[in-house]
C-alpha positions, 0 to 999 in steps of 0.5 A: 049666126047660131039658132036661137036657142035658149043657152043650156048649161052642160053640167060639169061635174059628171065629167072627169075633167071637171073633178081636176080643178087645174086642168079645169082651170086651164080649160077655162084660161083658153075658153075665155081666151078665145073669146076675149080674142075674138076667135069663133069656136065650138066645143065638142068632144065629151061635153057636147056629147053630155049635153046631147045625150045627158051622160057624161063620160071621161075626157083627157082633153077638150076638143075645141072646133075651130075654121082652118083659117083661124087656127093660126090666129089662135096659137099665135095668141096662146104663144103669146101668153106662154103657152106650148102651141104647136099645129101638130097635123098641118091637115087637121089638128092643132094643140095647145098644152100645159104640162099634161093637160091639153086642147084639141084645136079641130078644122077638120078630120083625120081622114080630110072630109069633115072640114070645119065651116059656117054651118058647124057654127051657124047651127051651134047650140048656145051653152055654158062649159065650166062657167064660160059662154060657148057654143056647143058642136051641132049633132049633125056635125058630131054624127058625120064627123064621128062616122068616120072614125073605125080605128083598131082602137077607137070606133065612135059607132057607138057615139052615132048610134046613141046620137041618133036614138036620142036626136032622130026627131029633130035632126035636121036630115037635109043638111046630114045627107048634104054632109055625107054626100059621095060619102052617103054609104057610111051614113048608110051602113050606120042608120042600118046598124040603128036598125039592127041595135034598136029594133024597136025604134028603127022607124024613127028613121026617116022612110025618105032617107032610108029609100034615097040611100037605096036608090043611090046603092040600086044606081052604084051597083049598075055600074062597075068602078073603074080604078081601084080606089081604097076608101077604108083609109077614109076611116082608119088611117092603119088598117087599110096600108096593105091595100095602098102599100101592097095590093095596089089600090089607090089611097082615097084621102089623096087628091084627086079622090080626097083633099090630102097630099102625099106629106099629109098622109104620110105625116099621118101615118107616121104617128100610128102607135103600131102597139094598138092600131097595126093589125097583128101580122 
């Protein structure tokens, strides 16, 4: 069940896609889809992040969050309205697409940490996207999923930062912490980055979090790893294939260490753009 908040409109026109009145349309066409089969979603991306931060920004698409084992349901429904539907990444992505235009269908992350669960909906926030009931993606979520993301030409660093200026007050801590879990070094090296951009406003973070992630770094470094394990493909699937390809460390999104297989990696890695993700030799 979501929380109990009053439903609050996310003010469409800021947005790029909001100014396109066919791609409107067609994001409107599978929003009230969705709903009308029944398929539990939330919506994230650009405008979720307008409604949490009141600023809007481009956005060529529309990133919809949905569970693993409804994906299937969803584009075999969209399939049946015409629609191009393709599971583009078995591990994570789908899409559904009208010529140019296109919907991100979201049950995890690249990197296979952030699967899609009943918390991403029990804690959704009720709300409105071009005209149509939705629930918008909880800033817990939006800050764990995008912590991960340091690729060559995407780094969302920027996006958790603002998320934890604006909603530092009523996050729900606990639950973030439970997310990053073994993880909790990356959430780490951001709320110390928010110190560093907000000097002013590093207090807001809470003295608990901050003394239990040192007291996780205290107890790490009394005692050494023993395989040599990668965790940068964690967080850019380009930048770190020297260390697995080359250097002989292991890849941390593979079983046993991560939740992807081989297949999966490697269909992942195959669809780098080397124009803008490899480093230069």
């Amino acid at each position: 069940m979501m929380q109990a908040v009053a439903p609050i409109s996310v003010p469409v026109a800021r947005s790029a896609a909001a100014s396109n009145a066919p791609r409107r349309r067609f994001y409107r066409r599978v929003l009230r889809e969705l709903n009308a089969a029944g398929i539990e979603f939330v919506v994230g991306g650009g405008y979720a992040l307008e409604r949490h931060l009141g600023i809007g920004r481009p956005t060529k698409d529309l990133d919809l969050f949905l569970r693993a084992g409804d994906v299937h349901a969803a584009l075999d429904h969209f399939r049946t309205l015409g629609f191009a539907a393709e599971l583009a990444f078995p591990h994570w992505l789908a899409k559904i697409t009208r010529r140019d235009d296109q919907v991100d269908l979201i049950f995890n992350a690249g990197n296979g940490v952030c699967p899609v669960d009943d918390d991403w909906f029990r804690n959704a926030v009720p709300s409105q996207v071009l005209g149509v009931p939705v629930a918008l993606s909880p800033v817990e979520e939006m800050i764990w999923s995008k912590a991960f993301v340091m690729e060559r030409e995407r780094y969302d660093g920027a996006d958790v930062l603002h998320l934890l200026n604006a909603c530092a007050e009523t996050l729900d801590w606990s639950r973030l912490t439970r997310r990053f879990g073994r993880h909790w070094r990356v959430l780490f090296a951001h709320l110390t980055m928010f110190g560093f951009v907000y000097p002013s406003e590093r207090r807001r973070i809470p003295e608990a979090v901050m003394r239990q992630c040192a007291h996780f770094l205290d107890l790490e470094l009394r005692c050494a790893p023993v395989r040599r394990i990668c965790r940068g493909t964690l967080t850019s699937r380009a930048q770190y294939l020297v260390d697995i390809e080359r250097w002989g460390y292991e890849d941390a999104r593979l079983v046993p260490h991560g939740s992807m297989t081989d297949d999966e990696a490697s269909t992942w890695t195959a669809a780098i753009d080397a124009e803008v993700s490899r480093p230069l030799g």
